[in-house]
TISE-560380 format. One line per field, with one value per atom (N, C-alpha, C, CB): residue in one letter; atom name; x, y negated, z. Coordinates in nm, 2 decimals, padded with zeros to 4 digits. Atoms other than C-alpha are relative to their C-alpha. Glycine has a CB too. Example, Ala and Ser with C-alpha at 12.3 -4.5 7.8 and 13.67 -1.06 7.14 Angstrom:
// TISE-560380
rest = [A A A A S S S S]
atom = [N CA C CB N CA C CB]
px = [00.09 01.23 00.09 -00.10 -00.09 01.37 -00.08 00.04]
py = [00.12 00.45 -00.12 00.00 00.11 00.11 -00.11 -00.05]
pz = [00.00 00.78 00.00 00.12 00.00 00.71 00.08 -00.14]
//
This chain:
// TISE-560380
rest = [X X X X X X X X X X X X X X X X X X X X X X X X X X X X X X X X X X X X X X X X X X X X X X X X X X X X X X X X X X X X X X X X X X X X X X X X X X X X X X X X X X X X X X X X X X X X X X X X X X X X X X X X X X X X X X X X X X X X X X X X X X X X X X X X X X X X X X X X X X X X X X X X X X X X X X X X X X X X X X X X X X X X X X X X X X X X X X X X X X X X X X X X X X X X X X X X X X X X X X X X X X X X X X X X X X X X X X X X X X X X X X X X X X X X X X X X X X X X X X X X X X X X X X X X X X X X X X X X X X X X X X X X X X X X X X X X X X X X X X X X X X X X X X X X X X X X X X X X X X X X X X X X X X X X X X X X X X X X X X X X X X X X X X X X X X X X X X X X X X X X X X X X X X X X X X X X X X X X X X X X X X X X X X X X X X X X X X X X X X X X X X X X X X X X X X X X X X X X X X X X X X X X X X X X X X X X X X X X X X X X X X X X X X X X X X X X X X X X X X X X X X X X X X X X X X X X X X X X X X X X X X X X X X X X X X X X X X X X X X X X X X X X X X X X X X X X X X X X X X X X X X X X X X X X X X X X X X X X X X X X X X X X X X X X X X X X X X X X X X X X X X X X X X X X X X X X X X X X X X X X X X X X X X X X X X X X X X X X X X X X X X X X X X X X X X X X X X X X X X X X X X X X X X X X X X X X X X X X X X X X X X X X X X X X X X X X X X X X X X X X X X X X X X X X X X X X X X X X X X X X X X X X X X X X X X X X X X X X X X X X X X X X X X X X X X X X X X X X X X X X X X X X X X X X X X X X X X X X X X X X X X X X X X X X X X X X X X X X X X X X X X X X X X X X X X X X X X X X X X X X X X X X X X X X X X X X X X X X X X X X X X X X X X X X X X X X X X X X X X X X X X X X X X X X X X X X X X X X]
atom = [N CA C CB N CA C CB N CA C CB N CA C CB N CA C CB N CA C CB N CA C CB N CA C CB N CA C CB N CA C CB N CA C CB N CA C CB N CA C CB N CA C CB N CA C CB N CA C CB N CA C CB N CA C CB N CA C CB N CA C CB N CA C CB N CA C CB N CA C CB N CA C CB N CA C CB N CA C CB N CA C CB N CA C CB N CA C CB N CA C CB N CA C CB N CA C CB N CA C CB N CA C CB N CA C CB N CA C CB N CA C CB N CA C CB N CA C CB N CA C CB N CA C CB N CA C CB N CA C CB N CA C CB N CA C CB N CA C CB N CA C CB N CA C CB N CA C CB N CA C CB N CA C CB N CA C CB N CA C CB N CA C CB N CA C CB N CA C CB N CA C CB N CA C CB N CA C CB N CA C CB N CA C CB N CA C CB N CA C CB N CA C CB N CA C CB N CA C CB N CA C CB N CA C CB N CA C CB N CA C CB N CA C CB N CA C CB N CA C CB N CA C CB N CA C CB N CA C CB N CA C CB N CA C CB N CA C CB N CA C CB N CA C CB N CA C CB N CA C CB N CA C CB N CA C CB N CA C CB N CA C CB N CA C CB N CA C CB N CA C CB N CA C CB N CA C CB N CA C CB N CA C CB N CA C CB N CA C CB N CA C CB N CA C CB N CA C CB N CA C CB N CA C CB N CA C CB N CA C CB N CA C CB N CA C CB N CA C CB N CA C CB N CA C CB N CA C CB N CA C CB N CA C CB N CA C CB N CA C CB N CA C CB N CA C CB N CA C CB N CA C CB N CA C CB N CA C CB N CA C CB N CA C CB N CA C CB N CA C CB N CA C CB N CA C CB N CA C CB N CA C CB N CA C CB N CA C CB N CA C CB N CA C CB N CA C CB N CA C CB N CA C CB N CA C CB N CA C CB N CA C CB N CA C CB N CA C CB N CA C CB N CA C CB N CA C CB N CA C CB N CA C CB N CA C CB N CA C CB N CA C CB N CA C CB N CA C CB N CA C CB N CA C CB N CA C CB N CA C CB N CA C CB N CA C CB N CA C CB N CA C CB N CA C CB N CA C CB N CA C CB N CA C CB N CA C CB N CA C CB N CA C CB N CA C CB N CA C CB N CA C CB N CA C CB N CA C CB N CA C CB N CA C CB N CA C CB N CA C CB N CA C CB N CA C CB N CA C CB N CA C CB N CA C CB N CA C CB N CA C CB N CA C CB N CA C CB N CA C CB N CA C CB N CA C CB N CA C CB N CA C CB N CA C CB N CA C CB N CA C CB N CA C CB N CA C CB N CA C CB N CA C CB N CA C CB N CA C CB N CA C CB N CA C CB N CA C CB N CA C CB N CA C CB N CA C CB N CA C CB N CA C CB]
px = [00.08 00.00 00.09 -00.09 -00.08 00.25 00.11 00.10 -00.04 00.45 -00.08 00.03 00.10 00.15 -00.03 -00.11 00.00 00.14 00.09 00.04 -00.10 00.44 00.09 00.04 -00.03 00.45 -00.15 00.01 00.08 00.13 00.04 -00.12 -00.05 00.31 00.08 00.06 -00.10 00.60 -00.07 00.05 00.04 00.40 -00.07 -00.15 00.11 00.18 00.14 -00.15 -00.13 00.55 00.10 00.10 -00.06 00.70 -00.08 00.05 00.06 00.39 -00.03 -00.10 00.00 00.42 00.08 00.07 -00.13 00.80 -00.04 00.08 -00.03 00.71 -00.10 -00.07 00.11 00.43 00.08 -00.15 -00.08 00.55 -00.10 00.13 00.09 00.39 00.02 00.05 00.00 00.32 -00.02 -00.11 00.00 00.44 -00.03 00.18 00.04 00.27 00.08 -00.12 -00.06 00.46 -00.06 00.17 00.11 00.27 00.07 -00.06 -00.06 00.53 -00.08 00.19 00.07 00.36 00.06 00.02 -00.15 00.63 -00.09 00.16 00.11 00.51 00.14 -00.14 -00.06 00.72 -00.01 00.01 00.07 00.67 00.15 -00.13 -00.14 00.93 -00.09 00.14 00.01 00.96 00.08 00.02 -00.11 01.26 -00.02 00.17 00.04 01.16 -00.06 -00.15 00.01 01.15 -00.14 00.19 00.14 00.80 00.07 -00.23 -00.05 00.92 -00.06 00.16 00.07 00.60 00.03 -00.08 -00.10 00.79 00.03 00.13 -00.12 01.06 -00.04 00.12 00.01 00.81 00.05 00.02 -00.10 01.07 -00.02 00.16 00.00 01.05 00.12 -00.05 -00.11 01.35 -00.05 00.13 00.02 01.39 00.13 -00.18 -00.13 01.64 -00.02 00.12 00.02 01.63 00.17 00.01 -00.09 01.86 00.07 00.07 -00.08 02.17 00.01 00.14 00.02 02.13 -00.11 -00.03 00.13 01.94 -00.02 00.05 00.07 01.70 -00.07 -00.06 00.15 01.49 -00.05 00.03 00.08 01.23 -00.07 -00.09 00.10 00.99 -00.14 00.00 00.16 00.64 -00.07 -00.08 00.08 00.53 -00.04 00.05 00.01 00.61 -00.06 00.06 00.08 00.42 -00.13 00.04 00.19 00.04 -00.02 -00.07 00.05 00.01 00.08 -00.17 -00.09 00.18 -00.14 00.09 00.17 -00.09 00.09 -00.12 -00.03 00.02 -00.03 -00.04 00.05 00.04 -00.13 00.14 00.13 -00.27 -00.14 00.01 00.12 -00.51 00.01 -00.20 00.03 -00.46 00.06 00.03 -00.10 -00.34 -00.02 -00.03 -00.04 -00.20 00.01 00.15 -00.01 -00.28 00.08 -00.15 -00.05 -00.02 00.02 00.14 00.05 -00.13 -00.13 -00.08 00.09 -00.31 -00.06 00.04 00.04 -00.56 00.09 -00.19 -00.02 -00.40 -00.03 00.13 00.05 -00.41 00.15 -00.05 -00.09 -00.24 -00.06 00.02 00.10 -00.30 -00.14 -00.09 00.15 -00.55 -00.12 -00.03 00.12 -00.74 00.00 00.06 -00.01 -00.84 00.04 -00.09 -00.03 -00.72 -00.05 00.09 00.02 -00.91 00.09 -00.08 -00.07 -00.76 -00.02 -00.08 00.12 -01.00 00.11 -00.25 -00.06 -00.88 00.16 -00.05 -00.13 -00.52 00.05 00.06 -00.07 -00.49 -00.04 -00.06 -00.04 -00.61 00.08 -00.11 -00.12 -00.37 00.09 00.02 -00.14 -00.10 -00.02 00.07 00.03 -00.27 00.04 -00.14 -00.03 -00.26 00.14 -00.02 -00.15 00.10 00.11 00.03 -00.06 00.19 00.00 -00.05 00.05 00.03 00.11 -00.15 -00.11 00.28 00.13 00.03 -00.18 00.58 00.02 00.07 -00.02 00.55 -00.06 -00.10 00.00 00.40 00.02 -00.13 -00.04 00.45 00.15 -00.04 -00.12 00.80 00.05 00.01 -00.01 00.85 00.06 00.02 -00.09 01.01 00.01 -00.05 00.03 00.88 00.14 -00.28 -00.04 01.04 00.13 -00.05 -00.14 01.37 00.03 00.03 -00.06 01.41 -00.01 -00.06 00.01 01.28 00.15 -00.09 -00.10 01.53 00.15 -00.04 -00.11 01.83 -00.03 -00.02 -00.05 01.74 00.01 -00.09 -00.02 01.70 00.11 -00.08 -00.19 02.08 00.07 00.04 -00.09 02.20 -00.05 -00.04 00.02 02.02 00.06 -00.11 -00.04 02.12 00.20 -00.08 -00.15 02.53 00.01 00.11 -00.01 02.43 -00.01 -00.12 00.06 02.22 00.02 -00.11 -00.11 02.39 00.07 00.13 -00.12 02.67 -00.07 00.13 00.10 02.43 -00.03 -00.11 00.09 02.27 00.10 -00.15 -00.13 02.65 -00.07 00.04 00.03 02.55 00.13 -00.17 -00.12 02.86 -00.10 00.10 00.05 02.83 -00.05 00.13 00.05 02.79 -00.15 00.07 00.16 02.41 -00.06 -00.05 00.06 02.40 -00.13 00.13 00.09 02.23 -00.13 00.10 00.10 01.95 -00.16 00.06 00.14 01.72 -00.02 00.01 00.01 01.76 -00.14 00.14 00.07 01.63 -00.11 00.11 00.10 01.37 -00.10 00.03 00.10 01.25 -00.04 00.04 00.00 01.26 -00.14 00.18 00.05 01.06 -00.16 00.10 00.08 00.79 -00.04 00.06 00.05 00.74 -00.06 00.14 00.08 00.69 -00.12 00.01 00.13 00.41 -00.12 00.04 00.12 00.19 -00.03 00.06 00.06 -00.03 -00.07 -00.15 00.00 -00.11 -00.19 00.10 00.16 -00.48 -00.05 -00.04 00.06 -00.69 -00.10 -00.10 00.03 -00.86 00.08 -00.09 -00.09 -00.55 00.01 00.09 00.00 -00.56 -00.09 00.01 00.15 -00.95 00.00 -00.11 -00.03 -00.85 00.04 00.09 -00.10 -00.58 -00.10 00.19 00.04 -00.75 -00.18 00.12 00.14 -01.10 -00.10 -00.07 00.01 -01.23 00.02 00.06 00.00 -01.13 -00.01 00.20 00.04 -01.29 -00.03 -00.04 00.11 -01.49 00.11 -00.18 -00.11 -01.16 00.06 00.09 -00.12 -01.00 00.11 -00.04 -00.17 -00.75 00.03 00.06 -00.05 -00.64 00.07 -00.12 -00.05 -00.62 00.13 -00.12 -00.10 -00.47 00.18 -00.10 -00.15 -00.18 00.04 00.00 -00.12 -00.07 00.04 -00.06 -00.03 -00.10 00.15 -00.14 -00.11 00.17 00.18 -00.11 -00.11 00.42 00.01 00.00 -00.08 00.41 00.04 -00.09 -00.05 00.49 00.17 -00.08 -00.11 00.79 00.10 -00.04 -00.11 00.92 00.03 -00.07 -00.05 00.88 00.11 -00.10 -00.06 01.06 00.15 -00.10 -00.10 01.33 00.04 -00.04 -00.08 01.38 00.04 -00.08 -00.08 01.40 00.11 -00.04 -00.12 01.68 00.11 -00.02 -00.09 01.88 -00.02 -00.03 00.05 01.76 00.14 -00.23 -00.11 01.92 00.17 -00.04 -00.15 02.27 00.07 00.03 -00.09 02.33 00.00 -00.09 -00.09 02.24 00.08 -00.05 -00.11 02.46 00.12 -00.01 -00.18 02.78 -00.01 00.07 00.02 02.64 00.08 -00.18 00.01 02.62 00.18 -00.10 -00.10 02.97 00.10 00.04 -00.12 03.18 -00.02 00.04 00.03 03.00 00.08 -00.13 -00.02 03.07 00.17 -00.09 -00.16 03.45 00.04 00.06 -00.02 03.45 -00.01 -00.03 00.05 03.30 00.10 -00.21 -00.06 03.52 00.11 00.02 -00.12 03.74 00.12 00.01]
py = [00.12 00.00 -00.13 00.00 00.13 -00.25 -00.01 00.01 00.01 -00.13 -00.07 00.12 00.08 -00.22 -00.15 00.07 00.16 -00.57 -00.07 -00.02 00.06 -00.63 -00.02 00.00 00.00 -00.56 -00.10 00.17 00.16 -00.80 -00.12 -00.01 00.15 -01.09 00.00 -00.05 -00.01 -01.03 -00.03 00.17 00.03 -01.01 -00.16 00.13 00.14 -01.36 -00.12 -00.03 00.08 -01.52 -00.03 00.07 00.06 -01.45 -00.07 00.10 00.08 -01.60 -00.13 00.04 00.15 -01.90 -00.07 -00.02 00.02 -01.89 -00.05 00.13 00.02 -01.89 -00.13 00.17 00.10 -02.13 -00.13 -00.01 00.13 -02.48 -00.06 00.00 00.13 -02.79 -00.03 -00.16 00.04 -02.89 -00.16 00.09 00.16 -03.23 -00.02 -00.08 00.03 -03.37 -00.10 -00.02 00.13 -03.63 -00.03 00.00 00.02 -03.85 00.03 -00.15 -00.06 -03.72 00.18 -00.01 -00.16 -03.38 00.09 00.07 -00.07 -03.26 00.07 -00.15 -00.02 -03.02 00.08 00.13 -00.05 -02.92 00.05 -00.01 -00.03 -02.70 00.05 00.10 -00.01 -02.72 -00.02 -00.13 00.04 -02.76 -00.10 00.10 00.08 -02.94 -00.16 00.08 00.15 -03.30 -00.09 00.00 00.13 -03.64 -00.10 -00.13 00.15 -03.93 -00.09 00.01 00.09 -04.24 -00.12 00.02 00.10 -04.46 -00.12 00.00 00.15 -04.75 -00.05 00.01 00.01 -04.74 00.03 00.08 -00.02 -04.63 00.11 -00.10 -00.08 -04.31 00.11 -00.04 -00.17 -03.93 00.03 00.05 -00.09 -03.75 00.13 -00.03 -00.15 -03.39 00.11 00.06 -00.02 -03.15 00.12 00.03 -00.13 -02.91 00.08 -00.12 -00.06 -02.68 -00.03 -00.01 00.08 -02.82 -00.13 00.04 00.12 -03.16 -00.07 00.00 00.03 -03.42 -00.14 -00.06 00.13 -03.65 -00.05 00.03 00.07 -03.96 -00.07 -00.15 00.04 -04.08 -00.12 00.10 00.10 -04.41 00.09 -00.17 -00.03 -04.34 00.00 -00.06 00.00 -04.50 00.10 -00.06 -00.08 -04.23 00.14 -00.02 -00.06 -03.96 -00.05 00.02 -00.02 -03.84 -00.01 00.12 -00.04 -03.68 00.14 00.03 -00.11 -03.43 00.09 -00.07 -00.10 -03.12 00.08 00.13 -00.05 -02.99 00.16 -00.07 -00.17 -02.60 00.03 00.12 00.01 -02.68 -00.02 -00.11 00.01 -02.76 -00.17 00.06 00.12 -03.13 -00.08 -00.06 00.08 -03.39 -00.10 00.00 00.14 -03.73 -00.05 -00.01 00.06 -03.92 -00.15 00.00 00.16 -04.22 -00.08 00.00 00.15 -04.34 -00.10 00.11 00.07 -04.57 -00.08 -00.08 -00.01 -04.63 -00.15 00.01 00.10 -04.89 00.01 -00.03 00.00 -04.93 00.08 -00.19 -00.11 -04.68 -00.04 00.16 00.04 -04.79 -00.11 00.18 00.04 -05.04 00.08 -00.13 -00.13 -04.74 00.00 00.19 -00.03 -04.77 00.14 -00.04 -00.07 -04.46 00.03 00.00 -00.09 -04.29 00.07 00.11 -00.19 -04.05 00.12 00.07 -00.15 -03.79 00.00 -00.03 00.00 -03.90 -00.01 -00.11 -00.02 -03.89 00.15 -00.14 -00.16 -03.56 00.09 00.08 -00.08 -03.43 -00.03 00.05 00.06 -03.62 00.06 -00.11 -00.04 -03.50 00.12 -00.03 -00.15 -03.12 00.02 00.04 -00.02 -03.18 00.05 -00.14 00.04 -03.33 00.18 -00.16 -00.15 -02.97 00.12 00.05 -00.13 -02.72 -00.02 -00.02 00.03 -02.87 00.06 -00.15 -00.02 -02.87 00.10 -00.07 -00.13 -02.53 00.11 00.01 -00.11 -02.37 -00.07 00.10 00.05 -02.58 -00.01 -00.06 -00.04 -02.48 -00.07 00.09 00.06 -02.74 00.07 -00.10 -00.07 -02.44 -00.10 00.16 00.05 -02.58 -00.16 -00.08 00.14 -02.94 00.01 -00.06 -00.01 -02.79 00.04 00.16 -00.05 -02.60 -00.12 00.14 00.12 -02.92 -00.05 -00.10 00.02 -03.10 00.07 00.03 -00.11 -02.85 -00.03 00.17 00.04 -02.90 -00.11 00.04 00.11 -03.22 -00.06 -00.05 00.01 -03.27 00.08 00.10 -00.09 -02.99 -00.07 00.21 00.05 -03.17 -00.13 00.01 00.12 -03.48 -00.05 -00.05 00.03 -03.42 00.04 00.09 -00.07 -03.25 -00.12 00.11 00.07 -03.53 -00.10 00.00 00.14 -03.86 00.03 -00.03 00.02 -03.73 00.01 00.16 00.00 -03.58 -00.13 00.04 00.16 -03.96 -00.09 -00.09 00.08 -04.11 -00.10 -00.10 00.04 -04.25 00.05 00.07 -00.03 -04.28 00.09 -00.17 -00.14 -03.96 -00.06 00.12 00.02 -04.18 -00.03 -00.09 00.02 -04.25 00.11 -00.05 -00.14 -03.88 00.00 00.11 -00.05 -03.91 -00.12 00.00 00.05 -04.15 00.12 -00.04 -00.11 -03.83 00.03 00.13 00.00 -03.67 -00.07 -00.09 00.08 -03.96 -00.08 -00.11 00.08 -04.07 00.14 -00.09 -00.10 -03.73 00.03 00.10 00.00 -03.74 -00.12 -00.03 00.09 -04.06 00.03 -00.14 -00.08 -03.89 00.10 00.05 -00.13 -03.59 -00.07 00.10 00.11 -03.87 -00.05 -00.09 00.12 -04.07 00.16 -00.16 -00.09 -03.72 00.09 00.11 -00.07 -03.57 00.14 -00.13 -00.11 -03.27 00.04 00.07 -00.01 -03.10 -00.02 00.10 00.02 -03.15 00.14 -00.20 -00.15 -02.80 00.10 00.05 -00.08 -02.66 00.02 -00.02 00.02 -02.78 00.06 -00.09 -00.02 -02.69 00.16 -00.07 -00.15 -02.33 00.06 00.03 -00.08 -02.26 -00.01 -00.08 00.02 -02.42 -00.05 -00.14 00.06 -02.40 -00.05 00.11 00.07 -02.49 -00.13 00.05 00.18 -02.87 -00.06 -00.07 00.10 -02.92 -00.12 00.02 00.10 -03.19 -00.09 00.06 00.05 -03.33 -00.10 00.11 00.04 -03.60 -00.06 -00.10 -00.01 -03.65 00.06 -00.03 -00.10 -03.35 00.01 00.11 -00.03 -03.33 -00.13 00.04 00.13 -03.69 00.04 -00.21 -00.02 -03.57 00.13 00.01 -00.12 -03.26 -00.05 00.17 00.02 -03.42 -00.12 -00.04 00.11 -03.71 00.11 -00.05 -00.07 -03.43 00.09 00.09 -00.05 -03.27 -00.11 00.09 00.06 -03.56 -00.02 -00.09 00.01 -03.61 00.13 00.00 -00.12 -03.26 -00.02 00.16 00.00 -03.28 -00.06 -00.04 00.10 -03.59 00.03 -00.16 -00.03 -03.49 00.21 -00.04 -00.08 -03.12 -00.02 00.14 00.07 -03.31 -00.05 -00.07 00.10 -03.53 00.14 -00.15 -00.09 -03.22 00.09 00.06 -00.11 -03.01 -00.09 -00.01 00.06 -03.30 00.01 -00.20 00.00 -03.32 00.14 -00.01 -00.14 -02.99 00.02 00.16 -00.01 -02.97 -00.06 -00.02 00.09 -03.27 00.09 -00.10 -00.06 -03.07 00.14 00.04 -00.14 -02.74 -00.03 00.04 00.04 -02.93 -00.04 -00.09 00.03 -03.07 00.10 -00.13 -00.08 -02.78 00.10 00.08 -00.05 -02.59 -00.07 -00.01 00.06 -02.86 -00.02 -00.14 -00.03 -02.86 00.18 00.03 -00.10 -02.48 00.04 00.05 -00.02 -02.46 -00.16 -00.01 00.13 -02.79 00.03 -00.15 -00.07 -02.67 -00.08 -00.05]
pz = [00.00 00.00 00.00 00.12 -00.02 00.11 -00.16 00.17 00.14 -00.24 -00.10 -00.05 00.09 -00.42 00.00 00.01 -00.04 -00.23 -00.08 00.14 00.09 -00.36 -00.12 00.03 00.14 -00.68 -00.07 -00.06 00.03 -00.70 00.01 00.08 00.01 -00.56 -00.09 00.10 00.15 -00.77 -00.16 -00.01 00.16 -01.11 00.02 -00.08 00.03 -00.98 00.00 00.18 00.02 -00.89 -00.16 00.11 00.13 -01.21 -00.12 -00.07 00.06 -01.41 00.03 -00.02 -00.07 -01.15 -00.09 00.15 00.08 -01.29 -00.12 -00.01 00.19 -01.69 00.00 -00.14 00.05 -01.66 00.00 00.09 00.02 -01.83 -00.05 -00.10 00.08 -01.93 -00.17 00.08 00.14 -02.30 -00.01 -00.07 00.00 -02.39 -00.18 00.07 00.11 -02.73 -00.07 00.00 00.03 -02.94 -00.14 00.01 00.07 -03.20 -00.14 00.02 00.12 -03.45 -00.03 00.04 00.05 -03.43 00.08 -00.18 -00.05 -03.25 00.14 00.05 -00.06 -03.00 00.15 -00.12 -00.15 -02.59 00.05 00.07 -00.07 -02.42 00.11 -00.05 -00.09 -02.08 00.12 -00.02 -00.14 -01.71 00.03 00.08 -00.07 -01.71 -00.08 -00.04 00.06 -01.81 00.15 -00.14 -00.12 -01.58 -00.08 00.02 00.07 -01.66 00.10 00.04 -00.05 -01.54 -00.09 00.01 00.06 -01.63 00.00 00.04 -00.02 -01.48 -00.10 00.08 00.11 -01.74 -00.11 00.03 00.12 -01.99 -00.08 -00.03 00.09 -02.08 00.06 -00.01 00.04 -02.12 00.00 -00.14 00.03 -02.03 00.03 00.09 -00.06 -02.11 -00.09 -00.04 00.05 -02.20 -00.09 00.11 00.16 -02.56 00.05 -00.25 -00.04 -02.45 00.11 -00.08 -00.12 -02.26 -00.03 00.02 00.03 -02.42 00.08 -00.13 -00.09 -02.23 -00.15 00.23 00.10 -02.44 00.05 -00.11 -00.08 -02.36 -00.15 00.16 00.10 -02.57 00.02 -00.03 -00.06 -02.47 -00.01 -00.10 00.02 -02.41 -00.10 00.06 00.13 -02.69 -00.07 -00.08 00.05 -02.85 00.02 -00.02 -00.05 -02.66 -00.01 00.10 00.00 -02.69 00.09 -00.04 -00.14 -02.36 00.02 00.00 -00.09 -02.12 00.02 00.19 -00.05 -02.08 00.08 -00.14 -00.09 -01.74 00.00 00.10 00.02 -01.70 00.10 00.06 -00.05 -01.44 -00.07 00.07 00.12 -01.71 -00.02 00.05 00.04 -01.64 -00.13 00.10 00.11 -01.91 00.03 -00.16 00.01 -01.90 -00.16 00.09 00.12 -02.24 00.02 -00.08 00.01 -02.29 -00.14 00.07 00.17 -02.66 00.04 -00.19 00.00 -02.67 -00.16 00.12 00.14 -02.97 -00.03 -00.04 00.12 -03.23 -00.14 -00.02 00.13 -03.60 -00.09 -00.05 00.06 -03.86 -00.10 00.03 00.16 -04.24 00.02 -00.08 -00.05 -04.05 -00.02 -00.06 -00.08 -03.94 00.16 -00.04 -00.12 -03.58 00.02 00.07 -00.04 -03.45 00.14 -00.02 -00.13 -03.14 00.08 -00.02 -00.03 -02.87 -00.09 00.14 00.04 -03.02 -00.14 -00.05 00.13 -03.41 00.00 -00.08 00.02 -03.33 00.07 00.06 -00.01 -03.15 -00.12 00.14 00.12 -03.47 -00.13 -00.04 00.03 -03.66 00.03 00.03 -00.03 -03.45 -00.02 00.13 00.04 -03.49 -00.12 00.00 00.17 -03.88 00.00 -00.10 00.00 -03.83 00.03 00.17 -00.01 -03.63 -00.08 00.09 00.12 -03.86 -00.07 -00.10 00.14 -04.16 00.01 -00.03 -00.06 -03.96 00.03 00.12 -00.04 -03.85 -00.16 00.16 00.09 -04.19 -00.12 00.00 00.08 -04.43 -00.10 00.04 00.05 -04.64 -00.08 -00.05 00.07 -04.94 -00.08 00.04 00.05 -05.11 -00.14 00.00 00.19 -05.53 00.05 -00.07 -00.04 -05.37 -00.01 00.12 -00.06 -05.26 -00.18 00.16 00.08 -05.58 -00.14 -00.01 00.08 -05.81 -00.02 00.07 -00.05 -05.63 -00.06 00.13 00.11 -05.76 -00.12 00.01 00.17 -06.14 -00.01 -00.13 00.03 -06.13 00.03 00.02 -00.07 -05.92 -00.12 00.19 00.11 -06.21 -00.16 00.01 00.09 -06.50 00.00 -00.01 00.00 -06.42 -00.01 00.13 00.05 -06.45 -00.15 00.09 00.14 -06.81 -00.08 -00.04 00.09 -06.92 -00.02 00.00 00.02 -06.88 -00.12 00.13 00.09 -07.07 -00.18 00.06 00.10 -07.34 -00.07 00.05 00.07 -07.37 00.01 00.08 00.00 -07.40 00.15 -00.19 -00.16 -07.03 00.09 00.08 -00.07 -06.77 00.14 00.05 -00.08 -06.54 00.10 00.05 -00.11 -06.26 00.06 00.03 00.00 -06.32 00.01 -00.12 -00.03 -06.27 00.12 00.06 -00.12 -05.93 -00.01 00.17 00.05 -06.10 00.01 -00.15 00.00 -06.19 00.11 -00.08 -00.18 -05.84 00.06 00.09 -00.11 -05.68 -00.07 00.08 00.05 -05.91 00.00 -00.15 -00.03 -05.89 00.12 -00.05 -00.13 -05.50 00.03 00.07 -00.04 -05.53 -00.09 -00.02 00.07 -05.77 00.07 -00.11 -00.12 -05.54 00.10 00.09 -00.09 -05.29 00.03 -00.01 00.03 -05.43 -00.04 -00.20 00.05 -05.53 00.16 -00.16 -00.17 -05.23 -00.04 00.11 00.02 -05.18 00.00 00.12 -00.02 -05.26 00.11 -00.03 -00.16 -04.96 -00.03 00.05 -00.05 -05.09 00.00 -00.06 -00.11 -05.01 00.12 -00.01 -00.09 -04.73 00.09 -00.01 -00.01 -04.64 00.02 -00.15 -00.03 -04.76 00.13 -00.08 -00.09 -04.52 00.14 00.01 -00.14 -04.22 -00.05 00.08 00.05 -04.33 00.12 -00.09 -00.12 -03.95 -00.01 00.10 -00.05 -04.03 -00.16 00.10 00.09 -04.31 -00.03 -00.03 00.01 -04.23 00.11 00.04 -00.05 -04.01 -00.10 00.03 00.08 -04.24 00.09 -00.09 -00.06 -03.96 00.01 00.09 -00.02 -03.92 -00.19 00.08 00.09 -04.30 -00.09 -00.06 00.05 -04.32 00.09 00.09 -00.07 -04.04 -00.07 00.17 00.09 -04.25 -00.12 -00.06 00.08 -04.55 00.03 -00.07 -00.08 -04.38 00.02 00.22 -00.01 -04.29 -00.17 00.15 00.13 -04.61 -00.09 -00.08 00.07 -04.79 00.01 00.00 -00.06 -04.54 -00.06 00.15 00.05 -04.65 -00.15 00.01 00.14 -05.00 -00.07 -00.07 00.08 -05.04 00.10 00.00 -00.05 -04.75 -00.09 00.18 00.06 -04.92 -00.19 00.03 00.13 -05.27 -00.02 -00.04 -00.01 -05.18 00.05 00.13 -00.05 -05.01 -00.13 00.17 00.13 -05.34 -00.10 -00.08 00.14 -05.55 00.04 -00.03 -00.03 -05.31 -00.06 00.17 00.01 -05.38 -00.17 00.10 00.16 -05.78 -00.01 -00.12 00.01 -05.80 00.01 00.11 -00.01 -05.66 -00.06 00.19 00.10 -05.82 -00.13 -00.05 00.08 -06.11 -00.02 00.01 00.06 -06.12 00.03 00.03 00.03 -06.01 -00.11 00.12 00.13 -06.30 -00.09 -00.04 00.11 -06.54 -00.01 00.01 -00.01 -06.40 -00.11 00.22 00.08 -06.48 -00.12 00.02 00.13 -06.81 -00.11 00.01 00.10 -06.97 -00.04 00.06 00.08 -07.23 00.11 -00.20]
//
């Protein structure tokens, strides 16, 4: 009996142990720790990713959801695209914002990115153009990927529960644009140097 006691406290102590708070941030960005300081005073979020210690301002925090059930929200509504923004309409904003960052891949973007960095050491030279305008395409193709948004019944598909959400579909659509246009530019660095140690190897 008393074994059995204490192998009940034991299993309730180590779920004491694992339980952590989830800190939200309006980037999408999503925490979940024990080890972090609030220091409303000062307005600042310290907490530590690993062994690194990081502080953030409040501003930039949604809300702390305590492993109690409670939550502390420290946004406070303003204007985005002069869109008032709610609590309500920005935690699904920042929901959208999470979904992206976590399944969203920009694979087509990354690989764009690459021909257009490997086209662009070909094609200068091709249009008697000095090589150095090479990294013109790249980045006009990085800024093209940019400006085009993604279906919103793509979107509707995957997460068909927020359909009728356009923040939720406005904050994924927001981070995917972020990817596309950040794995385009790292797509183009690399055809770029693809591109010219080829063009070394292959020159009579």
């Amino acid at each position: 009996m008393r074994f059995l006691i204490f192998l009940i406290l034991f299993f309730l102590i180590g779920i004491t142990c694992k339980a952590q708070d989830t800190i939200w941030f309006l980037s999408g960005e999503r925490l979940i720790t024990s080890n972090y300081t609030l220091k409303t005073e000062d307005g600042l979020l310290t907490y530590f990713k690993g062994k690194k210690e990081k502080k953030v301002g409040l501003e930039y925090v949604f809300s702390v959801h305590e492993k109690n059930g409670y939550e502390k929200v420290f946004y406070e509504p303003t204007s985005i695209e002069n869109t008032p923004f709610s609590v309500e309409q920005m935690r699904s904003f920042i929901k959208g914002e999470f979904e992206a960052s976590e399944h969203y891949k920009a694979t087509g973007a990354t690989i764009i990115g690459v021909t257009a960095g490997i086209g662009g050491i070909y094609l200068f030279p091709i249009l008697n153009a000095p090589v150095f305008w090479s990294p013109v395409l790249p980045t006009g193709t990085s800024a093209i990927i940019g400006s085009t948004n993604i279906c919103e019944k793509k979107i509707i598909k995957k997460f068909p529960q927020y359909t009728n959400d356009e923040y939720f579909i406005s904050g994924y659509s927001e981070i995917v644009k972020q990817k596309r246009i950040s794995h385009s530019i790292v797509g183009g660095v690399i055809g770029l140097a693809v591109g010219v140690v080829s063009a070394l190897i292959i020159k009579p």
